[in-house]
C-alpha positions in Angstrom: 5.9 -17.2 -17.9 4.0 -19.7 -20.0 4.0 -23.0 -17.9 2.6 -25.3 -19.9 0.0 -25.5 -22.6 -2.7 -24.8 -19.7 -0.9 -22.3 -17.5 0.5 -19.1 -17.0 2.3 -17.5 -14.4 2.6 -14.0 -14.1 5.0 -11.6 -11.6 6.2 -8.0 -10.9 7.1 -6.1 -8.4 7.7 -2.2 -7.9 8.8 0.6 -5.8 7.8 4.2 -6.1 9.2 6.9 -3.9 7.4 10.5 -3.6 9.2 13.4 -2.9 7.4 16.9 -2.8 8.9 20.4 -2.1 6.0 22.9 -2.0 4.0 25.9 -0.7 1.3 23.3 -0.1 3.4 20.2 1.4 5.3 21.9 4.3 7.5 20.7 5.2 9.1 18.3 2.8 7.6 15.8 2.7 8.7 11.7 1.2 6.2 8.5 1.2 7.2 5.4 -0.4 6.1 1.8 -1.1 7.3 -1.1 -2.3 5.2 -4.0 -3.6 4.8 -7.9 -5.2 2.2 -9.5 -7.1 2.0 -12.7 -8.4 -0.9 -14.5 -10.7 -1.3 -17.6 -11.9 -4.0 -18.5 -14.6 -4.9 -22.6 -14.7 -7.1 -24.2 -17.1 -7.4 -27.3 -16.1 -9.9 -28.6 -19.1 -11.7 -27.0 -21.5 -14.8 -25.8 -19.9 -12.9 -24.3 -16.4 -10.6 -21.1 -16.1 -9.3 -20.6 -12.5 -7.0 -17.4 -11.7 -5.6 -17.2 -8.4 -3.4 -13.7 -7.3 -1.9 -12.5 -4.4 -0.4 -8.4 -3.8 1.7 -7.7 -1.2 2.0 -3.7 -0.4 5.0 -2.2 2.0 4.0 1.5 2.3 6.3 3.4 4.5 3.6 5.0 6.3 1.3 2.4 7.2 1.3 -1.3 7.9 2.1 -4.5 5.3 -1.2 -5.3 3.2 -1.6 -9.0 1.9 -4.5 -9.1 -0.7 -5.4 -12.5 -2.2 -7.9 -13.1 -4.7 -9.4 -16.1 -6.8 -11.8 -16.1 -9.7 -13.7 -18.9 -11.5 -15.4 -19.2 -15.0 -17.1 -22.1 -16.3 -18.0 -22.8 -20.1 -21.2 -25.6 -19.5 -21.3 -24.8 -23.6 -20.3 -22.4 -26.1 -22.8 -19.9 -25.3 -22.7 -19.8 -22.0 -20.1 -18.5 -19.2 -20.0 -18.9 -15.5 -18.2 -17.0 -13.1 -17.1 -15.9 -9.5 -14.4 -14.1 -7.4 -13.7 -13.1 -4.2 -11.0 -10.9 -3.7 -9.1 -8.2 -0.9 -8.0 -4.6 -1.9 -5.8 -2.0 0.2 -5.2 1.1 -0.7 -2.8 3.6 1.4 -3.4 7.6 1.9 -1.5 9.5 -1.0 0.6 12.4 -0.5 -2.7 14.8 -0.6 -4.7 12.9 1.3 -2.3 13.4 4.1 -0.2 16.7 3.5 -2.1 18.9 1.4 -2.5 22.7 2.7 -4.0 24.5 -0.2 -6.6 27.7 0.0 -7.8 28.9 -3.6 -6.8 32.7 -3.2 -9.4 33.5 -6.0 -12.8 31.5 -5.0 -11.7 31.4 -1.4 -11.8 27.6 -0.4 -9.3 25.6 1.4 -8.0 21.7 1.4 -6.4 20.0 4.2 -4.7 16.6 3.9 -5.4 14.8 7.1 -2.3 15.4 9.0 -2.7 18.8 8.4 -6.2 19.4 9.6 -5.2 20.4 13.1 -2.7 23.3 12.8 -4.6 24.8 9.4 -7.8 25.1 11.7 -5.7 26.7 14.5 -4.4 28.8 11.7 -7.6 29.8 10.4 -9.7 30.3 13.5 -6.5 32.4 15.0 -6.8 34.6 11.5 -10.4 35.1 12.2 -11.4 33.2 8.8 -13.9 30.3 10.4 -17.5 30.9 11.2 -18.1 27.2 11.7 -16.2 24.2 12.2 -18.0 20.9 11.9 -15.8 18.1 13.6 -14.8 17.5 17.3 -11.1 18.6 18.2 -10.7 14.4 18.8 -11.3 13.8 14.8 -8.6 16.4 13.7 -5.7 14.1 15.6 -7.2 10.8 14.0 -4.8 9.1 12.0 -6.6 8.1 8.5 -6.4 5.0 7.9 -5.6 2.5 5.1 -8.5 1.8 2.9 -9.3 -1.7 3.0 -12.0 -4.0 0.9 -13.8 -7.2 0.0 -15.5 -7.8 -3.4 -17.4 -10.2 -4.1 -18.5 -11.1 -7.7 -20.7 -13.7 -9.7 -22.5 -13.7 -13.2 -23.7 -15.2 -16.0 -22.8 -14.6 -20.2 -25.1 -16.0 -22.7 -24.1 -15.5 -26.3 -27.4 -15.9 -28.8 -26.3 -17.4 -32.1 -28.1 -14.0 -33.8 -25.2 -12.3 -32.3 -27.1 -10.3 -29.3 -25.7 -11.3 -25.7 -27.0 -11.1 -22.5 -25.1 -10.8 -19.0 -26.7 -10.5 -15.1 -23.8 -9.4 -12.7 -24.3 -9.7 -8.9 -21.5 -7.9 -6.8 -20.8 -6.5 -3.2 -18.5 -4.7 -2.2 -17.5 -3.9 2.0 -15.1 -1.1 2.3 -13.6 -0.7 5.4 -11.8 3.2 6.4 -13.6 4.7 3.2 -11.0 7.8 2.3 -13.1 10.5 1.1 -14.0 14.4 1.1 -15.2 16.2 4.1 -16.5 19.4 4.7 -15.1 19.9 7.9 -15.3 23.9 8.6 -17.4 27.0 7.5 -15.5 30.0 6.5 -16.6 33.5 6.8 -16.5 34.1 3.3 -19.0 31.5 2.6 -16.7 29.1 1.1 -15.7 25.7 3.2 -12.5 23.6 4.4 -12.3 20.5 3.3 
């Protein structure tokens, strides 16, 4: 929604719901989440551009998530840009992250989602296919986690009249309950779970 002649409002909201019926979700499983945004884009003269935005996620696994954000520019003169941010990201645990229980009959490997990590390593030491297991019993009942973050952001744009450019970015990002990969067993057939 156009505002006025120096801002814009933007909104949407959504809702997905995941449903899976498989040999490697078992057994059925269903995650959804609901969410909101909102953005609004101000410019209040020439030389400034301010955009402020705020998410709200509703997963039905995990907590409500608020992430704000602003960003800045500033146009000193035509060939040169200013600019900053600050903003919060959330990200929930999909459906593999949590459910998965796949083993590749061909090159031998297996993948465990998270909630599934205890009873497939039962499973497998009890059928005699781990030679190793690489976590303590304490980490396979751990709930993961949302993913969580802060990013911070500032640069610089010149723009030569000859038509080159030039740009320095600084950035950091701190990432809170990092969902990733682990190798978390050996199996006897050299392959690992993951």
């Amino acid at each position: 929604h156009i505002l006025d002649d120096r801002q814009i409002l933007t909104v949407g909201a959504g809702f997905t719901r995941e449903t899976v019926i498989s040999t490697r979700f078992y057994p059925r499983k269903t995650l959804s989440d609901g969410y909101f945004y909102a953005q609004h884009e101000w410019h209040p003269t020439l030389r400034w551009n301010i955009l402020t935005g705020l998410r709200y996620d509703r997963p039905s696994a995990y907590h409500d998530q608020l992430s704000p954000k602003i960003a800045a520019e500033y146009r000193p003169g035509r060939r040169l840009s200013v600019r900053a941010s600050v903003g919060t990201g959330y990200k929930a645990p999909d459906f593999e992250q949590l459910y998965l229980n796949f083993s590749n009959p061909v090159v031998g490997y297996s993948v465990l989602g998270n909630q599934e990590v205890a009873a497939g390593l039962a499973r497998m030491e009890a059928e005699g296919q781990i030679s190793q297991v690489f976590i303590d019993s304490g980490e396979t009942t751990a709930g993961l986690l949302p993913e969580s973050s802060i990013a911070w952001n500032a640069g610089a744009t010149y723009r030569a009249a000859a038509g080159w450019q030039l740009a320095v970015n600084l950035f950091r990002n701190d990432i809170s309950n990092l969902i990733d990969t682990r190798v978390i067993a050996a199996k006897i057939n050299g392959q690992s779970v993951y």
